[in-house]
C-alpha positions as CSV (number, residue, x, y, z in Angstrom):
1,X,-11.0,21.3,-30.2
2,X,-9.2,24.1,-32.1
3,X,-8.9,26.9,-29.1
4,X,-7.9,29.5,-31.4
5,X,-11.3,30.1,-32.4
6,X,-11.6,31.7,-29.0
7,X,-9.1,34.1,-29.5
8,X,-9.7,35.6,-32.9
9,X,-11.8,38.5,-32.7
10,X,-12.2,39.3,-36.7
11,X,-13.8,36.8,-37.6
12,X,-17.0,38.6,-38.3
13,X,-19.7,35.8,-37.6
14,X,-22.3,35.2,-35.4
15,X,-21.7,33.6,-32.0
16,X,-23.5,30.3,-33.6
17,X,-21.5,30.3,-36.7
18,X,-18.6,30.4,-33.9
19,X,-20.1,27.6,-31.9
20,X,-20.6,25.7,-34.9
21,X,-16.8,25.9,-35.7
22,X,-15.9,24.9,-32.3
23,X,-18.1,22.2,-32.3
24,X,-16.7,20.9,-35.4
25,X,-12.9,21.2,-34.7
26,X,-14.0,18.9,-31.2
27,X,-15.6,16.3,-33.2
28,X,-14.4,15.6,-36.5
29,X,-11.4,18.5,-36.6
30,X,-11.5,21.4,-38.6
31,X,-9.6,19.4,-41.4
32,X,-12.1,16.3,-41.7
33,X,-15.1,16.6,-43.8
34,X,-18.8,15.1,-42.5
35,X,-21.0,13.7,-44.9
36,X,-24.7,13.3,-43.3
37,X,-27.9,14.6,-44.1
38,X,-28.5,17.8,-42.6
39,X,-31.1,17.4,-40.1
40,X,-28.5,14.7,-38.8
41,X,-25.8,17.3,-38.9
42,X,-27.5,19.8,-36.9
43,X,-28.2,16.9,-34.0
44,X,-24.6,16.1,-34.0
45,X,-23.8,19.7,-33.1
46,X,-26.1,19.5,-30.5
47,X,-28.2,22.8,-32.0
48,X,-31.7,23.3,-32.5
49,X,-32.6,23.3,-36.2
50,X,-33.1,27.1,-36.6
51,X,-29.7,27.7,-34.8
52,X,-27.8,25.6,-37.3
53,X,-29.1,25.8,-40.3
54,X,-28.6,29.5,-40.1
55,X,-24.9,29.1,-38.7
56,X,-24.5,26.8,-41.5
57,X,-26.2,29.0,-44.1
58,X,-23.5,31.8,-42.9
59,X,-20.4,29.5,-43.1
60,X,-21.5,28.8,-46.4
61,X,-22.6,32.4,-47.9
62,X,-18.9,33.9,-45.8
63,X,-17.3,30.3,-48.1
64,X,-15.7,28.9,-44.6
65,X,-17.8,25.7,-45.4
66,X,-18.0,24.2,-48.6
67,X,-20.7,22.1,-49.6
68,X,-20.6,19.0,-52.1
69,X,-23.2,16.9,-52.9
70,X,-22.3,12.7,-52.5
71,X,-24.2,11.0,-54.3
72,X,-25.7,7.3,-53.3
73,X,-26.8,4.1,-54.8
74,X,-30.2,4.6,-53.0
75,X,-32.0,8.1,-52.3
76,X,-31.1,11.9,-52.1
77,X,-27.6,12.6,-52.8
78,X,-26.5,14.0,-49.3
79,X,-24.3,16.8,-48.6
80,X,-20.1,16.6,-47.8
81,X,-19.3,19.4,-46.1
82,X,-15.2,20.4,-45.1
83,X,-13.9,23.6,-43.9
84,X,-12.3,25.6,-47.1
85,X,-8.0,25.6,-47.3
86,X,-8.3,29.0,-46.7
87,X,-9.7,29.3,-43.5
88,X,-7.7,26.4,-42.4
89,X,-4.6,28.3,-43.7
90,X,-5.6,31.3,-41.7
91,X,-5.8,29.7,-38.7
92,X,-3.0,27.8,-39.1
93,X,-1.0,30.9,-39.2
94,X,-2.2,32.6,-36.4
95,X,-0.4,32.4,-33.2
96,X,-0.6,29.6,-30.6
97,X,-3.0,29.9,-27.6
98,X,-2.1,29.3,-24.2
99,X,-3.9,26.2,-22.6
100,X,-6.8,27.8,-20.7
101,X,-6.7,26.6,-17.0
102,X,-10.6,25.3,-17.7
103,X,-9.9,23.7,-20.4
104,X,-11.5,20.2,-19.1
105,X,-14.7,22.7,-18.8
106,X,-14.8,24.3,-22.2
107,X,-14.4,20.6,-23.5
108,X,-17.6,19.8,-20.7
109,X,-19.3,22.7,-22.5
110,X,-19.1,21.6,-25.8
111,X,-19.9,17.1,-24.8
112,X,-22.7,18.8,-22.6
113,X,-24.5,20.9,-25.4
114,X,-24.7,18.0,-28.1
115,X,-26.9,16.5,-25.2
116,X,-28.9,19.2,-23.5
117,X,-29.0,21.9,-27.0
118,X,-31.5,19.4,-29.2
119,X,-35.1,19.3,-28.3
120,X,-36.2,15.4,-27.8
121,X,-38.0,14.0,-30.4
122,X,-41.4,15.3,-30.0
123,X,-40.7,17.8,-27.2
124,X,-40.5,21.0,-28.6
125,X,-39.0,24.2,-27.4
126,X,-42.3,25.6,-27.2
127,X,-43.8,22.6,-25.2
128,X,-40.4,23.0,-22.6
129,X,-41.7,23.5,-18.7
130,X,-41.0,26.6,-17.1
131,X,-37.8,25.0,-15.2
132,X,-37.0,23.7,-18.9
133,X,-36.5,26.3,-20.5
134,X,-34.8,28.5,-17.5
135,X,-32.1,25.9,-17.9
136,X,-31.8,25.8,-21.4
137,X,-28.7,27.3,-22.8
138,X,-28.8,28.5,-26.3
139,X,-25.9,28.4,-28.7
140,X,-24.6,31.9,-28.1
141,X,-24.8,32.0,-24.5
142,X,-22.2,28.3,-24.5
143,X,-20.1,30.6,-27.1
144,X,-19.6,33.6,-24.5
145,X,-19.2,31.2,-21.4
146,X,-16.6,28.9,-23.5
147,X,-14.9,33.0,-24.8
148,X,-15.0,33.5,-21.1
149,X,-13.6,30.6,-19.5
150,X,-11.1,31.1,-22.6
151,X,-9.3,33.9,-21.0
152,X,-9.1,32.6,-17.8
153,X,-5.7,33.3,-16.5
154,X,-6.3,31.0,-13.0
155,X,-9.3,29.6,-12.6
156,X,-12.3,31.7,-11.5
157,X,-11.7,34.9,-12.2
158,X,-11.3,37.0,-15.8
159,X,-9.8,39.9,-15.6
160,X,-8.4,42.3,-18.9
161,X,-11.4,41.8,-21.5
162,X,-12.6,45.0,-21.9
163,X,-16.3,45.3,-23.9
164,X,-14.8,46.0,-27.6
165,X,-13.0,43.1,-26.5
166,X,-16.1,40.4,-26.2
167,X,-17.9,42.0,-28.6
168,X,-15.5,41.1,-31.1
169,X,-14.5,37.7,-29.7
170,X,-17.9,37.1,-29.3
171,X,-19.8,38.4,-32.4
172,X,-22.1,40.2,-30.4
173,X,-23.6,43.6,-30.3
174,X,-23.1,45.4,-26.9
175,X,-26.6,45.0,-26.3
176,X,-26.8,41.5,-26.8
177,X,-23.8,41.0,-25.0
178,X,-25.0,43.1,-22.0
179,X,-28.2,40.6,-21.9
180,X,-25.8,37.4,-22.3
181,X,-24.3,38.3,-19.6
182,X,-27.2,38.8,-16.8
183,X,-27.9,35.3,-18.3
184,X,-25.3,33.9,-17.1
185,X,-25.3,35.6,-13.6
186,X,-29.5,34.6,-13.3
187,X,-28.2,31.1,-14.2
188,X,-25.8,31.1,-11.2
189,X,-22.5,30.8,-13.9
190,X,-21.3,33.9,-12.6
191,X,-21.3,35.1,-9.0
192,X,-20.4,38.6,-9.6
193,X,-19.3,40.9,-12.1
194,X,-17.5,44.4,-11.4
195,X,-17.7,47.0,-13.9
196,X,-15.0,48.4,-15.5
197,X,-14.1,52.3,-14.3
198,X,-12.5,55.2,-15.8
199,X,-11.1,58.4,-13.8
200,X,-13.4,61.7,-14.1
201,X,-11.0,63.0,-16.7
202,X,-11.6,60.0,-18.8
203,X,-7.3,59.4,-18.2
204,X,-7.2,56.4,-16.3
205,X,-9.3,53.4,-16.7
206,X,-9.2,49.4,-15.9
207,X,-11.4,46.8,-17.2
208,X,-14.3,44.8,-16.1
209,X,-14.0,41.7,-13.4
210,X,-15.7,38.2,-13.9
211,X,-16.2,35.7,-11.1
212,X,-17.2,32.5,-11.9
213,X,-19.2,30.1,-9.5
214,X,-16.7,26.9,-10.1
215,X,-19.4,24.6,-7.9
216,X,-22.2,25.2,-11.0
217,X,-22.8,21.8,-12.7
218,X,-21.4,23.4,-16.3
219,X,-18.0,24.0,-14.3
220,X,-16.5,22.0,-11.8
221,X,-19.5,20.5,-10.3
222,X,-20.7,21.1,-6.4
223,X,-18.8,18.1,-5.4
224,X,-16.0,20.4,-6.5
225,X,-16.5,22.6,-3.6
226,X,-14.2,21.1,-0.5
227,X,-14.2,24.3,2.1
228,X,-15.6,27.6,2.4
229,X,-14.5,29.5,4.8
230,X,-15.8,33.4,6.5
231,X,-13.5,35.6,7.6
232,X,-15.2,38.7,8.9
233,X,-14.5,41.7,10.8
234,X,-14.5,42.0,14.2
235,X,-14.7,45.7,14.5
236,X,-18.0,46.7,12.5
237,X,-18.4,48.8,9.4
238,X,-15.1,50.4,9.8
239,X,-12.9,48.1,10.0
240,X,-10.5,46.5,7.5
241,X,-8.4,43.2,7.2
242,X,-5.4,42.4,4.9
243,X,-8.6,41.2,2.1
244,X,-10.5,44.4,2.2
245,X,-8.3,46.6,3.2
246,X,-5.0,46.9,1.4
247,X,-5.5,49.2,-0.9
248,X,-7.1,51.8,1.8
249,X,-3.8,51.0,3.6
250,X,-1.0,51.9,1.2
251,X,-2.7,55.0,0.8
252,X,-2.8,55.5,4.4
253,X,1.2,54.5,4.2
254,X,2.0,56.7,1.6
255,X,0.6,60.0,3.3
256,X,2.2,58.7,6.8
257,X,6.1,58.2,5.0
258,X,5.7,61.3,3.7
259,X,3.9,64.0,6.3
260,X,4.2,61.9,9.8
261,X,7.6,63.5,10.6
262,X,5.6,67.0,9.9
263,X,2.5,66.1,12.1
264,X,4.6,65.1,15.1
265,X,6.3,68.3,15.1
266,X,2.7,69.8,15.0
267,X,1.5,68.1,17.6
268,X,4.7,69.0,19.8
269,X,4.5,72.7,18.7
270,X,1.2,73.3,19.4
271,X,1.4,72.1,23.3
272,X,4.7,73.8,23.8
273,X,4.7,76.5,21.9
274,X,2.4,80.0,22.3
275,X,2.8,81.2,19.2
276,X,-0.3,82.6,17.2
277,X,0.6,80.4,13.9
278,X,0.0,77.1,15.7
279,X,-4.1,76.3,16.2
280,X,-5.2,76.7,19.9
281,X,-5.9,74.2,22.1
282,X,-8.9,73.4,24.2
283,X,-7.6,73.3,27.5
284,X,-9.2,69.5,28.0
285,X,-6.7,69.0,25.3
286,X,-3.8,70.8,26.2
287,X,-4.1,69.1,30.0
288,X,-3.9,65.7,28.3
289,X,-0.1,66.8,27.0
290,X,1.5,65.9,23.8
291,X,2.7,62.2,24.6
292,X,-1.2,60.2,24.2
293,X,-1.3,62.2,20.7
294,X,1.7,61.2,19.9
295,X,0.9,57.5,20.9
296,X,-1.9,57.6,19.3
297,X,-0.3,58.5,15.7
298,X,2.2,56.0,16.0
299,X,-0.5,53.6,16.8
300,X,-2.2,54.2,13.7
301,X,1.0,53.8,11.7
302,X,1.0,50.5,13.5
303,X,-2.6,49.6,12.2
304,X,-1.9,50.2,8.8
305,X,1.1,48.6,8.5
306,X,-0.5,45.5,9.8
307,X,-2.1,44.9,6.6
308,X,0.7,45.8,4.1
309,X,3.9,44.2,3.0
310,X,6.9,46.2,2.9
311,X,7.0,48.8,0.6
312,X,8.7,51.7,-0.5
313,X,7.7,55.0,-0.1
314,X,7.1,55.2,-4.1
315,X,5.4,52.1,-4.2
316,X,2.7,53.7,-1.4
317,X,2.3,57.1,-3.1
318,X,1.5,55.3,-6.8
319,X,-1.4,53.7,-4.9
320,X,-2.8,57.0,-3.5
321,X,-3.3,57.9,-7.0
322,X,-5.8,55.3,-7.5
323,X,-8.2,57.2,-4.7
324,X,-7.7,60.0,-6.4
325,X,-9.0,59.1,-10.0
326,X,-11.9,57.2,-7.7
327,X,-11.8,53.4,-9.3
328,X,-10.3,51.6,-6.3
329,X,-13.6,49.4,-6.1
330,X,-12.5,48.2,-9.9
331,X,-8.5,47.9,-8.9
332,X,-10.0,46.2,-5.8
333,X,-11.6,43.2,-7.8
334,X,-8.0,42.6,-9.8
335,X,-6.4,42.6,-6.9
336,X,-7.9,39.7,-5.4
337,X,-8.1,38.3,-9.1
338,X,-4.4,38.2,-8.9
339,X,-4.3,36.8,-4.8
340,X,-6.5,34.0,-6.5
341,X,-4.1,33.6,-9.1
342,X,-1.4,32.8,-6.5
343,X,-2.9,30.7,-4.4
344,X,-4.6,28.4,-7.2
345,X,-0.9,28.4,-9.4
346,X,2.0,29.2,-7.4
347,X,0.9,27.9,-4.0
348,X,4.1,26.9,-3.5
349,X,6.1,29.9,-4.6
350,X,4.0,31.9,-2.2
351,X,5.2,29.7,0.4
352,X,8.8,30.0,-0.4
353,X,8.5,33.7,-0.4
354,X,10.1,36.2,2.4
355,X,9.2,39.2,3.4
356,X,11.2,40.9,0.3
357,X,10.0,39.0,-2.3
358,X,13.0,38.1,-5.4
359,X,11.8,38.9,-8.5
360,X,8.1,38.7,-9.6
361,X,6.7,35.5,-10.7
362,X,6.5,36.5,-14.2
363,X,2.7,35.1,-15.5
364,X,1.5,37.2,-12.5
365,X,3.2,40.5,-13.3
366,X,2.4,40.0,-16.7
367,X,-1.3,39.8,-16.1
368,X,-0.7,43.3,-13.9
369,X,1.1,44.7,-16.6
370,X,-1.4,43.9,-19.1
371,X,-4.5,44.9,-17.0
372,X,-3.1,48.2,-15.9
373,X,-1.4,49.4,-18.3
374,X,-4.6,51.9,-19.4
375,X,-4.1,53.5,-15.5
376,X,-0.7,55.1,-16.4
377,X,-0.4,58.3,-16.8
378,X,1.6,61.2,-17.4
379,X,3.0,62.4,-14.2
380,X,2.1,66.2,-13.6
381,X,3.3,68.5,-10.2
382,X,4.8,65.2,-8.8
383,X,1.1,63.4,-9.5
384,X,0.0,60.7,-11.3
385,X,-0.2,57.2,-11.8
386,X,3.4,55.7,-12.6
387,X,4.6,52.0,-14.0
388,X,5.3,51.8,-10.4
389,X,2.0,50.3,-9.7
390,X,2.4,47.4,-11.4
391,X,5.1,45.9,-8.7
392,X,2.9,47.8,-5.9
393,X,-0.1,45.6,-6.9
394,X,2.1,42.7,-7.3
395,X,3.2,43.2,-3.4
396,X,-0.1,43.5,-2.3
397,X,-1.5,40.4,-4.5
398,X,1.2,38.1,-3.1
399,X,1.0,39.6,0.4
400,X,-3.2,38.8,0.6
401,X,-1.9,35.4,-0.8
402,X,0.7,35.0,1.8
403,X,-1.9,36.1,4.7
404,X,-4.5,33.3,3.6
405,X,-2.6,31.1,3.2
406,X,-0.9,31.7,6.6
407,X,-4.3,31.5,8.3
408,X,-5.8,28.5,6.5
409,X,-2.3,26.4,7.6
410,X,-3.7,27.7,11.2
411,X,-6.9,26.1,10.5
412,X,-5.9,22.7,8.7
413,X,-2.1,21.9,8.8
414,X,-2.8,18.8,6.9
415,X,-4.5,19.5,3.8
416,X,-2.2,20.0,0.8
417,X,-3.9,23.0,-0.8
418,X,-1.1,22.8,-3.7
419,X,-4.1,21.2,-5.8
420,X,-6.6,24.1,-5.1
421,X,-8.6,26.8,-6.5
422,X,-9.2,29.8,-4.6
423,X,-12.0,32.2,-4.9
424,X,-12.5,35.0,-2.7
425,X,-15.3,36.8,-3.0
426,X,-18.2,39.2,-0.5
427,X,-21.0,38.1,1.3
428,X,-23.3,40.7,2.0
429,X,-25.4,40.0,5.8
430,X,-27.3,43.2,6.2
431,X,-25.0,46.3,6.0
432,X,-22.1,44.2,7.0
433,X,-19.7,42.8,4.3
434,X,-17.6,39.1,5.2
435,X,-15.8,37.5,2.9
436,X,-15.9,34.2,1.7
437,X,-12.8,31.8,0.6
438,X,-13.4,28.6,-1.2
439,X,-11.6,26.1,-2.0
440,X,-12.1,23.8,-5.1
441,X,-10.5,20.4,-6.2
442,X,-11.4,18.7,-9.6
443,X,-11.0,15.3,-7.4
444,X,-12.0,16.3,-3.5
445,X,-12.3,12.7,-2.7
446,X,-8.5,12.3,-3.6
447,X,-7.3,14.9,-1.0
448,X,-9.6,13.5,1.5
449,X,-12.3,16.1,1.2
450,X,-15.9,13.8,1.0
451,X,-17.8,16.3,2.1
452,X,-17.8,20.1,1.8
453,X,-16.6,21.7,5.1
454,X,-17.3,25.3,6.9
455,X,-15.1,27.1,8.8
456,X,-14.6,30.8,10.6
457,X,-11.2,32.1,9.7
458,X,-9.8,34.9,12.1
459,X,-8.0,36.8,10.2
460,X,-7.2,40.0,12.4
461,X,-8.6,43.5,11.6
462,X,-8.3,47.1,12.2
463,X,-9.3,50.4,11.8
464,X,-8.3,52.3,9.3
465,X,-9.9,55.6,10.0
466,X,-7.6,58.3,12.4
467,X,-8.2,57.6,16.2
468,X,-10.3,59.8,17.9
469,X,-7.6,61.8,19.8
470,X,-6.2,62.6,16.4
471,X,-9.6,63.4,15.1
472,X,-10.2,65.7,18.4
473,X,-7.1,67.9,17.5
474,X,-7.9,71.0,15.2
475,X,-7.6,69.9,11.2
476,X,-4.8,72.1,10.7
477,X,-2.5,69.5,12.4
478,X,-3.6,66.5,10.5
479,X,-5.2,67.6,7.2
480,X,-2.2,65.8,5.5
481,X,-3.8,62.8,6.5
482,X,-6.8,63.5,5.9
């Protein structure tokens, strides 16, 4: 298979005429010719007549395919077809692909469709059951899954394709595209897909988010699947563990670092002091003193904290930003995309790491960098979103990573989860959100998984929202929080 055909978006063909190629360079190689009738052709590649003769027709007209008739002692001469030097030459000078982590799936995709793609003889499409043809998968809809799992970075999760992106890796309109896609998520493929976001001003933006269900029988199979587990929160609507609540907490961290010092001295003016610039008190208030206010702020420096690594005061304030420009649901979805990617690649750096990490794992920051880098901007009165964000959503990445993984070693001290493939992903119950983490082997048997498991992880949680006592004092003392 010739992967580079999933990374060249100007090619200017048809998602078939793509498939085609791709189904050519896995069975005969881009640079070996096929002699065979064409109706025989067409079956070989596993597409319906209609599909390939049309692909092929393109090929031909765009002179990627090269036609010359053979003839033979008996019969119709029959048609040799070999991709032209040219478009071998272009290919061969483009630059190397990384091996995609689903690359046993892609190479699944393209067996599976000579099989599944052809009608049987005497079965038409139009005679296909109901359940039939819900299952059948066209040409272009393999093409975007293969484009897809292509730019995987870990498996499960694509992150950094924006939609000019697919359409021209694809070949598709937007439109088409758009309805590929719902295809894909109605045939269980994908589990969820999180829009891309850009700020009110248009300034700041970050791509879309792709999930993938790895247990569908195109991907890894439901034997695949050897533990989900729930982690949920304890405290209801409002409250937020180290999965769904870091961002909310650096933000949180940020304003404290910088306006806590202020607060307390609010809080200790306005019961000691009677001067008319401090807010009054109610006197159920002032009886209480200044010491259970105090507590109470320190408290829920102590709560946020709890779901946060480490970070600088810099590092906190680029992530209040993201609230700001109001896509922290989008940043959200990469951010787990990038826990996934350490648990499922460099399990075993996560391990190793302390609480101040050494340098960044490089394919990680990389990815950040990459996704991100349309969220800087120029800084302006002291605001705006900084490079700084890349290593801030690096910490946070690593430290969900370092959390789950702590927790799961709680639960199972004996499984090797080295092998694995994380996805973390919501489960909606009514108005409350949990979270699911899975766990995927190509080979569960081998680590002693022959069944799938379930299991309740407690992962602790908090709220996030001031305490009531700080809530109860006039705004004046804590609108910096706020």
């Amino acid at each position: 298979m010739e992967p580079k055909l999933l990374h060249t978006p100007d090619l200017k063909l048809s998602p078939e005429a793509r498939w085609l190629l791709l189904q050519w360079s896995a069975l005969a190689g881009l640079k070996n010719a096929i002699a065979k009738p064409r109706l025989k052709l067409y079956r070989q590649f596993g597409m319906a007549h209609r599909h390939a003769r049309s692909a092929l027709e393109e090929l031909e007209n765009r002179g990627i395919v090269l036609d010359e008739k053979v003839r033979q002692k008996q019969g119709r001469p029959i048609s040799r077809l070999h991709i032209s030097g040219d478009f071998q030459r272009y290919l061969g000078n483009l630059e190397a692909t990384p091996r995609s982590p689903h690359q046993p799936e892609i190479e699944a995709l393209l067996e599976r469709g000579i099989n599944t793609t052809s009608p049987r003889a005497g079965h038409s499409h139009n005679l296909m059951t109901g359940d039939e043809r819900a299952k059948n998968i066209a040409p272009g809809t393999y093409w975007l899954l293969a484009v897809l799992l292509a730019h995987a970075r870990t498996p499960g999760v694509v992150t950094g394709l924006g939609l000019r992106q697919l359409t021209a890796l694809t070949g598709m309109t937007r439109e088409r595209l758009r309805s590929q896609l719902s295809k894909l998520k109605k045939l269980g493929l994908i589990n969820r897909i999180v829009p891309g976001a850009s700020s009110h001003q248009g300034k700041s933006s970050i791509r879309s988010a792709y999930f993938f269900n790895l247990g569908h029988e195109l991907l890894m199979g439901e034997e695949s699947l050897a533990l989900t587990t729930w982690v949920g929160t304890g405290g209801g609507r409002n409250s937020y563990n180290v999965i769904s609540g870091s961002l909310k907490a650096a933000a949180a961290k940020a304003k404290l670092i910088k306006h806590q010092s202020v607060i307390t001295k609010k809080i200790e003016s306005a019961f000691t002091s009677c001067d008319s610039g401090y807010p009054l008190l109610k006197p159920e208030l002032r009886s209480k003193g200044a010491l259970p206010f105090l507590r109470a702020l320190e408290y829920y420096h102590q709560n946020v904290q709890s779901l946060l690594p480490p970070l600088t005061q810099e590092q906190a304030t680029s992530l209040i930003e993201l609230q700001r420009v109001g896509i922290e649901s989008s940043v959200h979805a990469h951010l787990l995309g990038y826990a996934m990617e350490f648990l499922s690649t460099h399990w075993d750096e996560v391990t190793r790491k302390q609480l101040t990490p050494p340098a960044p794992i490089i394919p990680v920051i990389k990815a950040i960098e990459h996704d991100c880098s349309s969220l800087v901007t120029a800084a302006r009165n002291g605001e705006g979103i900084t490079t700084g964000i890349y290593l801030s959503l690096y910490q946070l990445a690593c430290h969900i990573a370092k959390e789950i993984q702590h927790n799961l070693k709680i639960c199972d001290r004996d499984t090797d989860y080295a092998k694995g493939y994380f996805v973390i992903e919501p489960a909606h119950i009514g108005a409350q959100t949990y979270w699911h983490i899975k766990v995927y082997f190509r080979n569960p048997a081998g680590f002693g998984y022959d069944a799938p498991s379930n299991r309740i992880l407690m992962i602790p949680d908090v709220r996030l929202s001031l305490p009531p006592l700080l809530r109860a004092l006039p705004p004046e003392i804590t609108r910096e929080l706020n």
